[in-house]
C-alpha positions, 0 to 999 in steps of 0.5 A: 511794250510802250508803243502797245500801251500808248495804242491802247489807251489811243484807241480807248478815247473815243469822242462821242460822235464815235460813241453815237455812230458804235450806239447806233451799230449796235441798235442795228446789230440787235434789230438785225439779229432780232429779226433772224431769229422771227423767221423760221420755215417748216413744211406744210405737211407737218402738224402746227404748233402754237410756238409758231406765229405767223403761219404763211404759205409761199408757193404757187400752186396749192399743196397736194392733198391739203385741204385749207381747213386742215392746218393754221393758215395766216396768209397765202403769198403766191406772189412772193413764191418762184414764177412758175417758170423758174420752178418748173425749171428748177424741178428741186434738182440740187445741181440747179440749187446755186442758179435758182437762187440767183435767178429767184433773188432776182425775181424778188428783187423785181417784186418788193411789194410780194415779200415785205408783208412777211418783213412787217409781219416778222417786225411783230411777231415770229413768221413761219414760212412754210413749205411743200417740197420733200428736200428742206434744204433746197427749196424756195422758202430756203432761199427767201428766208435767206434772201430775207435776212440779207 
C-alpha cells in the first residue's frame, strides 16, 4: 500500500515545463475536438436549413436534376472532389469502399490547395458538405470528412 501512495504522490508533482507541455495538449485536444464537430455532411437533394453554415458542394459533375437556383450554395469544390477516374471506377460498390478511400486519401494528399479552404472555412463557421449519392455512408464527402478530421 506504501509503494502506491509514494507513486501517487510522484506522479502528482509536475514541474511546469510538464504543466506547459499538458496546457498545450489540451489546447490541442480542444481545437481538434472543436473542428469535429463544424464539419457535417447531408445530401444535396434535401431541403437547407439555417443551422447548416457553410454549404459546400464536393463532386465533379453537377447534381442531376438541380438547378443552382433551388438550394444555398456557398461554393462548388470540384477540385477537392474524386477524379473522375477514381469515381467512375468506384461506381458506389461497397466491395471497393476500403480501396476508394485509400486511393481518394491519396489524391487529396497530392492536391492540399482543393480542400483547405473547407479547413479555413470550418476555422470560423460550421461547414456542411454535401452530397449526391443515394448510399450516405460510402460516399466521397464521407471519406474527406474523415480524412479531414485526421
Amino acid at each position: 500500500m506504501k509503494k502506491w501512495k509514494n507513486k501517487i504522490s510522484r506522479n502528482r508533482k509536475i514541474g511546469s515545463k510538464e504543466n506547459s507541455i499538458l496546457k498545450l495538449y489540451n489546447l490541442k485536444i480542444e481545437h481538434y475536438i472543436k473542428h469535429i464537430n463544424m464539419i457535417q455532411i447531408k445530401r444535396v437533394y434535401d431541403p437547407p436549413e439555417n443551422s447548416e453554415g457553410e454549404r459546400i458542394l464536393v463532386k465533379r459533375p453537377w447534381p442531376r436534376g438541380m438547378s443552382k437556383e433551388k438550394f444555398k450554395l456557398n461554393a462548388w469544390l470540384k477540385e477537392a472532389a474524386p477524379s473522375t477516374e477514381l469515381r467512375k471506377w468506384f461506381s458506389h460498390d461497397p466491395a471497393k469502399w476500403k480501396e476508394f478511400q485509400r486511393r481518394y486519401r491519396a489524391e487529396l494528399d497530392s492536391h492540399p490547395d482543393a480542400w483547405q479552404p473547407i479547413m479555413t472555412t470550418a476555422k470560423k463557421s460550421k461547414v456542411t458538405l454535401l452530397f449526391s449519392s443515394h448510399d450516405a455512408t460510402h460516399n466521397n464527402v464521407v471519406a474527406l470528412k474523415e480524412y479531414l478530421e485526421n
